[in-house]
TITISE-254725 format. One record per residue (C-alpha): x negated, y negated, z negated; residue in three letters. Coordinates in nm, 2 decimals, padded with zeros to 4 digits, m for minus. Layout:
// TITISE-254725
X; Y; Z; ALA
...
This chain:
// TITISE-254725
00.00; 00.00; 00.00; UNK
m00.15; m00.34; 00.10; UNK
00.02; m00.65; m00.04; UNK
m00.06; m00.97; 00.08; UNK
m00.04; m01.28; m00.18; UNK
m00.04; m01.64; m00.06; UNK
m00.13; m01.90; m00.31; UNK
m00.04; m02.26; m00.26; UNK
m00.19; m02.57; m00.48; UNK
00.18; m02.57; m00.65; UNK
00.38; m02.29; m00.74; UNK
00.65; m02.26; m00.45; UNK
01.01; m02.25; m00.62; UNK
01.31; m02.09; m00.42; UNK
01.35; m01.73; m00.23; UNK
01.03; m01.61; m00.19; UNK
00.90; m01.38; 00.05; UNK
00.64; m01.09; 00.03; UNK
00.41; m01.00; 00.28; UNK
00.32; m00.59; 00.31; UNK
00.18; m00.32; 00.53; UNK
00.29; 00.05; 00.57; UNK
00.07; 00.29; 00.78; UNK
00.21; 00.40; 01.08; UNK
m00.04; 00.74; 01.21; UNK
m00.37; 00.55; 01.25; UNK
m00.25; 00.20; 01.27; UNK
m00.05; m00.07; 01.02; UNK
00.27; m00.19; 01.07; UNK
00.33; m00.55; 00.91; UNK
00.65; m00.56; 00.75; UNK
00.80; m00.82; 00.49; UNK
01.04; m00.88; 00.21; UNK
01.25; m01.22; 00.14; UNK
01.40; m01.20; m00.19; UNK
01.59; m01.42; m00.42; UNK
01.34; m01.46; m00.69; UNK
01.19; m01.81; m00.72; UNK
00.82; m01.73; m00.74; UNK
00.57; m01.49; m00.56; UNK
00.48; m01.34; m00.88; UNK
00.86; m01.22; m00.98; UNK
00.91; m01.14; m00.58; UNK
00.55; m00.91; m00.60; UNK
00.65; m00.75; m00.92; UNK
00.98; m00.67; m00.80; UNK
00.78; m00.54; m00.48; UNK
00.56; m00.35; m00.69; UNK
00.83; m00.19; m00.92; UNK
01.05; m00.05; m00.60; UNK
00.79; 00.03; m00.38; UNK
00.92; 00.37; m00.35; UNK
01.28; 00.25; m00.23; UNK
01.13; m00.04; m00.04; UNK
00.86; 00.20; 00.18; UNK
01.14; 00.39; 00.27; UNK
01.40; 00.15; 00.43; UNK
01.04; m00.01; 00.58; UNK
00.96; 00.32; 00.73; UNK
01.37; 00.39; 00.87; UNK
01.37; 00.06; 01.02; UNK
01.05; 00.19; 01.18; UNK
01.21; 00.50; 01.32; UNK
01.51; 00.29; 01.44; UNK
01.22; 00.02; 01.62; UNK
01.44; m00.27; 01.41; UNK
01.18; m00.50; 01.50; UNK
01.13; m00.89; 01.52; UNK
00.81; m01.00; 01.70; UNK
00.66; m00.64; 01.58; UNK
00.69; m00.73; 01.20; UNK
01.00; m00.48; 01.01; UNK
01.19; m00.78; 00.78; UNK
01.39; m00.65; 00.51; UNK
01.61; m00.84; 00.26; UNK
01.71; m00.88; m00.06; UNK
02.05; m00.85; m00.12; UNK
């Protein structure tokens, strides 16, 4: 699992979203989460804590090539 964690001069506040990779046979696939939490260190944690459950809607959307610009986007509801 590879997260990606941007860190900006201020803490951003509002929906937040969490950069990731999954493998895909020898390559990565980027894929990312927008949440609802407002900062990236609740929106990692909650990243972290259902990676399981995450991975595996990353990896259907994979299988069903739901796509946009070759990054998989999944979101919080």
């Amino acid at each position: 699992m590879h997260i990606e964690s941007r860190t900006t001069p201020k803490p951003a506040q509002g929906p937040q979203t969490v950069l990731f990779e999954i493998a895909n046979g020898n390559a990565r696939q980027p894929c990312s989460l927008k949440t609802k939490f407002l900062t990236q260190n609740q929106a990692s944690r909650y990243l972290r804590q259902n990676w399981n459950r995450i991975e595996q809607m990353a990896r259907d959307c994979l299988a069903r090539e739901c796509m946009e610009d070759g990054r998989i986007n999944l979101v919080m509801i």
